[in-house]
Z-matrix of the N, CA and C atoms (Angstrom, degrees):
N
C 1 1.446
C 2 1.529 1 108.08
N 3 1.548 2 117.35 1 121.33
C 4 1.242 3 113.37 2 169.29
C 5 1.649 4 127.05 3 -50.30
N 6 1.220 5 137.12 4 154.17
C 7 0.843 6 156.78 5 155.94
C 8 2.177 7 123.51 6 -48.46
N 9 1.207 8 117.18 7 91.30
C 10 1.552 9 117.37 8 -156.45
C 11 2.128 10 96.65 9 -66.40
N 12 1.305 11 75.14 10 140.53
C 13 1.638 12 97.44 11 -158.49
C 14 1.971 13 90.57 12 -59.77
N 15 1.188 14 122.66 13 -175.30
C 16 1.744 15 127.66 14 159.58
C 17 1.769 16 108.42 15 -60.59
N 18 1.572 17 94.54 16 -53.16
C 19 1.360 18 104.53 17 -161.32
C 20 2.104 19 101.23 18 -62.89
N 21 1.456 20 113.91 19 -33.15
C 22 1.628 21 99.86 20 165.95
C 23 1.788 22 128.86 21 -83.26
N 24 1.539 23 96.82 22 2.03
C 25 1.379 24 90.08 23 -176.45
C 26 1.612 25 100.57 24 -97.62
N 27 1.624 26 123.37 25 -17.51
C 28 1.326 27 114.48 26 173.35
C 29 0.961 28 96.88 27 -76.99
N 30 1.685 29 149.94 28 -42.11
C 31 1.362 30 123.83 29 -178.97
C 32 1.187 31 110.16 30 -37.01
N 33 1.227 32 137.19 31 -84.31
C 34 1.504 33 163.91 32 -100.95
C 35 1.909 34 85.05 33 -102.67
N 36 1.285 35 118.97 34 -45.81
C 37 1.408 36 128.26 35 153.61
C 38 1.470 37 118.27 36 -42.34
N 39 1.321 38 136.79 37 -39.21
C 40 1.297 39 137.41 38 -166.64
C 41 1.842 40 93.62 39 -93.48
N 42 1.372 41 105.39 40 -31.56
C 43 1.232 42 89.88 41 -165.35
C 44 1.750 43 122.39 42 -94.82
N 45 1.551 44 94.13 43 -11.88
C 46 1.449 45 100.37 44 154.89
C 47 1.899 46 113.98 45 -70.51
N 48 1.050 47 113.86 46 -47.56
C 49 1.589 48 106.80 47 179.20
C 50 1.587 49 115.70 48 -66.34
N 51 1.179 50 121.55 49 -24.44
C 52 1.862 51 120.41 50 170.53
C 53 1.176 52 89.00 51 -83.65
N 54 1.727 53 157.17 52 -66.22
C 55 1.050 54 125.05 53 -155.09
C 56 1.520 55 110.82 54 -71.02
N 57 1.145 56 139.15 55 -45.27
C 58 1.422 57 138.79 56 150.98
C 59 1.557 58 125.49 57 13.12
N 60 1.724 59 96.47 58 -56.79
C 61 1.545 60 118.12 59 -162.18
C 62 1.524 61 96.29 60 -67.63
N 63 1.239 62 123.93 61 -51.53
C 64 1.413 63 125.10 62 -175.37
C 65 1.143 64 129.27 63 -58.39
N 66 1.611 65 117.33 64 -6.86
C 67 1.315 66 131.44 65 175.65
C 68 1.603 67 106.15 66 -102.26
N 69 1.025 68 128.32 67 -2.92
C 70 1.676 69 142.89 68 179.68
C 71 1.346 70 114.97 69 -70.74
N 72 1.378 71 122.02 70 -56.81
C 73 1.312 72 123.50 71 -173.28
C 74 1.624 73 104.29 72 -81.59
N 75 1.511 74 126.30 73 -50.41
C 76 1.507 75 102.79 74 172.27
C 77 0.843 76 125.17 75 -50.97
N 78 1.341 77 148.48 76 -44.11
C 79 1.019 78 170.69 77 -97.85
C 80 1.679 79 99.79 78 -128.67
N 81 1.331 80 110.08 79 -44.82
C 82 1.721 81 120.09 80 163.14
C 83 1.435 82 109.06 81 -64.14
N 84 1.254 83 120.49 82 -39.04
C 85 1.603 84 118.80 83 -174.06
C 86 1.382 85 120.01 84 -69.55
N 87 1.963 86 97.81 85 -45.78
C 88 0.973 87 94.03 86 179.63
C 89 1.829 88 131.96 87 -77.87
N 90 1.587 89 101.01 88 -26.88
C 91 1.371 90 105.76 89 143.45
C 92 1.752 91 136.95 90 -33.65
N 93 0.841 92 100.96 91 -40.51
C 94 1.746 93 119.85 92 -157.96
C 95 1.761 94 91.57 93 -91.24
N 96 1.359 95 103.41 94 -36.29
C 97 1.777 96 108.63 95 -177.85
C 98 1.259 97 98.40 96 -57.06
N 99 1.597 98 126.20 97 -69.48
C 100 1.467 99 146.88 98 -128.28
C 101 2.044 100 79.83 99 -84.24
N 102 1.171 101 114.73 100 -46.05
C 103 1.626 102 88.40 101 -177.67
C 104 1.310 103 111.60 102 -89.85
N 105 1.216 104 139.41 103 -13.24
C 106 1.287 105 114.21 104 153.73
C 107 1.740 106 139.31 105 -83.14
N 108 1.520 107 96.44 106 4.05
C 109 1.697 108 115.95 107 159.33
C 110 1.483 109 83.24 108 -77.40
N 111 1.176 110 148.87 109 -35.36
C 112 1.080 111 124.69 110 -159.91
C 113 1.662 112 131.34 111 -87.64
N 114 1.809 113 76.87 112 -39.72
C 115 2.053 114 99.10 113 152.30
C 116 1.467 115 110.48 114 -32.39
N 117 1.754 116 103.56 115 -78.29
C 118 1.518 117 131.18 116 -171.72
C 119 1.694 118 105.01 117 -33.08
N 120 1.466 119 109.61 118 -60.94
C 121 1.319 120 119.82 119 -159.98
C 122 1.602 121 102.36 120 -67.48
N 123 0.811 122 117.30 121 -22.14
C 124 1.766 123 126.47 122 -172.84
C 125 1.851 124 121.72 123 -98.74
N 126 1.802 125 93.22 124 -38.25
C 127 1.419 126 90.04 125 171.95
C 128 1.877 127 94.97 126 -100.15
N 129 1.202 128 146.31 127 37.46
C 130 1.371 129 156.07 128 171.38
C 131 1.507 130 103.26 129 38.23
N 132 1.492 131 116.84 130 52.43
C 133 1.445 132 106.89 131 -172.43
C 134 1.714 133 92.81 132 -107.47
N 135 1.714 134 104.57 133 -171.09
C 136 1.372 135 103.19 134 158.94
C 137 1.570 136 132.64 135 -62.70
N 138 1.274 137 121.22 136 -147.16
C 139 1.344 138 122.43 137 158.97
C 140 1.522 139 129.16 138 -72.18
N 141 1.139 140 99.78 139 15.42
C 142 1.563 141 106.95 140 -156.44
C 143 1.542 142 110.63 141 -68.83
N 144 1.204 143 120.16 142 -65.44
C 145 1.594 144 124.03 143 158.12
C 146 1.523 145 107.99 144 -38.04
N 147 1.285 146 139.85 145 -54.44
C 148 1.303 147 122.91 146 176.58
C 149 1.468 148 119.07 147 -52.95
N 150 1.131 149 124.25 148 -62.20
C 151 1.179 150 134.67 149 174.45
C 152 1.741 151 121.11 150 -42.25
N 153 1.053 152 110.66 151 -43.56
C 154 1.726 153 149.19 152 153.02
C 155 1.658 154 114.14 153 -34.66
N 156 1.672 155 96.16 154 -64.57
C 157 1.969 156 105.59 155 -179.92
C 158 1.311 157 94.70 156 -68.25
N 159 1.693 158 119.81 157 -46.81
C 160 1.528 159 124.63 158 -133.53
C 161 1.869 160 84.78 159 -72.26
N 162 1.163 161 105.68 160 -65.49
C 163 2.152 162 98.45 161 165.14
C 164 1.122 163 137.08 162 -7.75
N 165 1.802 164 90.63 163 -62.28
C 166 1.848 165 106.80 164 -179.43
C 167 1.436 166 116.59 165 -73.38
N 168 1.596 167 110.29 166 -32.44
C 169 1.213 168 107.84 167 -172.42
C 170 1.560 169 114.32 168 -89.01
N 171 1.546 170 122.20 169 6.01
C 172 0.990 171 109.40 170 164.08
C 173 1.783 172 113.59 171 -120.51
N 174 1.364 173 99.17 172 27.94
C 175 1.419 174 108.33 173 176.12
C 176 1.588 175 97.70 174 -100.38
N 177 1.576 176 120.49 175 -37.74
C 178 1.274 177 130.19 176 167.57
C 179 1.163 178 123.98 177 -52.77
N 180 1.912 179 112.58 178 -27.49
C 181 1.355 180 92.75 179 -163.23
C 182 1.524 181 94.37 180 -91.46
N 183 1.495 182 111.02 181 -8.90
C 184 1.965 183 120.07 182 -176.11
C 185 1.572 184 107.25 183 -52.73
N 186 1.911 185 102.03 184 -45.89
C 187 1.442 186 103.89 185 -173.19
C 188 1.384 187 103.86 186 -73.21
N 189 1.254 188 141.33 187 -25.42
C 190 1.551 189 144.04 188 -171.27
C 191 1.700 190 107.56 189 -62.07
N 192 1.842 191 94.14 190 -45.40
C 193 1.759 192 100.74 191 -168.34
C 194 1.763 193 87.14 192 -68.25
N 195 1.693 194 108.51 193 -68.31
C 196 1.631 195 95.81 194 -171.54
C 197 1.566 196 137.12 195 -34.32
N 198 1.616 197 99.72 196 -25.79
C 199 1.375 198 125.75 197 -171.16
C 200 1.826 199 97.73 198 -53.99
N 201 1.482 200 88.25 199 -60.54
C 202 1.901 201 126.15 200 -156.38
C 203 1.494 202 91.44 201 -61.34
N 204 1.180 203 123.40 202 -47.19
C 205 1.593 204 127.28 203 -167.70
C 206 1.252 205 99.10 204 -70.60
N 207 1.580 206 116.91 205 -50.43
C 208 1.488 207 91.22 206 -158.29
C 209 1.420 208 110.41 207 -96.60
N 210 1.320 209 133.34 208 30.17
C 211 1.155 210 144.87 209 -175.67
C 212 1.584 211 97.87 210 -116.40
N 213 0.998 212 143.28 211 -30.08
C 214 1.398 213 151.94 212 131.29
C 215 1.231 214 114.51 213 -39.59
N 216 0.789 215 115.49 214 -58.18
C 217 1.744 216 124.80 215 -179.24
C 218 1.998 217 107.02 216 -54.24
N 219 0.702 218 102.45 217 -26.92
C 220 1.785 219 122.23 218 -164.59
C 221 1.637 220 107.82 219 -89.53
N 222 1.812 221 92.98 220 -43.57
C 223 1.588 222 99.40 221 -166.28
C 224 1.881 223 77.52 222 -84.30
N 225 1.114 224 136.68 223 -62.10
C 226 1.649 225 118.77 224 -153.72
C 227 1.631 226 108.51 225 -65.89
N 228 1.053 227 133.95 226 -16.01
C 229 1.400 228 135.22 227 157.40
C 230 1.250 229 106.71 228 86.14
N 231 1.468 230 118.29 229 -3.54
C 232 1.685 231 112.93 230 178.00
C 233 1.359 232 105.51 231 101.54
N 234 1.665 233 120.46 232 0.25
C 235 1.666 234 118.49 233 -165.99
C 236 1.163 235 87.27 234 -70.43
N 237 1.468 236 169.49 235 -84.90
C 238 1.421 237 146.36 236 -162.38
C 239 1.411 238 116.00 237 -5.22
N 240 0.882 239 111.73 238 -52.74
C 241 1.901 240 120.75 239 -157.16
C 242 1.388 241 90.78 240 -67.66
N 243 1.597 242 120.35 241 -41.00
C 244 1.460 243 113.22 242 -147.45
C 245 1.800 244 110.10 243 -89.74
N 246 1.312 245 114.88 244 -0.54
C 247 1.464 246 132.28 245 171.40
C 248 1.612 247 122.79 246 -51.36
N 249 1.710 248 100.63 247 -41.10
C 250 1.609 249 106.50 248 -148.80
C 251 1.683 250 94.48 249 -81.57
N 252 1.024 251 102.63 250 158.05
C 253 1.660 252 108.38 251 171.74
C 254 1.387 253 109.62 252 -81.92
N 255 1.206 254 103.30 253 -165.92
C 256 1.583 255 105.52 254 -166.37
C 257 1.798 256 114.58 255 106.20
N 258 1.341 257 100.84 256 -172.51
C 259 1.628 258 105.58 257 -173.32
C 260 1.470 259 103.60 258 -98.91
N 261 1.800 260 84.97 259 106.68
C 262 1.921 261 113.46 260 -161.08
C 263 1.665 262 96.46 261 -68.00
N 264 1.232 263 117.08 262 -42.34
C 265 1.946 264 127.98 263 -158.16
C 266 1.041 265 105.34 264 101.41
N 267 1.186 266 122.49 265 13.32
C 268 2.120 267 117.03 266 174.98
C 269 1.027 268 106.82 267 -95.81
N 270 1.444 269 133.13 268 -18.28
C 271 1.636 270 121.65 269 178.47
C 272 1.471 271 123.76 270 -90.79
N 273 1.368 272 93.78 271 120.20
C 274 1.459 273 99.61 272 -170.55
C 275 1.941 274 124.80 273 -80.11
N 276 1.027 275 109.27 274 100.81
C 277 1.705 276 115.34 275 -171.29
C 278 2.047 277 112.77 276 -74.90
């Protein structure tokens, strides 16, 4: 079996970190639920703390994905864009 070149292991790299992201924000809610069922269950209230974490923790996990993107966004520098052919702006008329 050949040896996978750089250029297929950053694919396979990009595509573990975008699928990733989609598991972030449930994952805050459902976090944020389970301790405020846990609040609820302990201080004997309603759902209110659950309902309450389950919010925050998926407002947290929103800032985590935005966080993740644009810190990605920063490290790739936009070199995608600069690949495609077409009329680059370097030719001077």
């Amino acid at each position: 079996m050949p040896p996978r070149s750089g250029k297929q292991l950053g694919l396979w790299a990009q595509i573990g970190f975008y699928s990733s992201l989609g598991f972030i924000l449930p994952a805050g809610a459902v976090a944020g639920y389970i301790m405020g069922w846990a609040l609820d269950d302990w201080l004997r209230t309603r759902p209110v703390f659950a309902v309450i974490f389950g919010f925050l923790g998926a407002a947290g996990g929103l800032i985590e994905v935005l966080r993740l993107l644009t810190r990605e966004e920063k490290r790739g520098g936009g070199s995608d864009r600069d690949n495609g052919s077409g009329g680059g702006g370097d030719s001077q008329s």
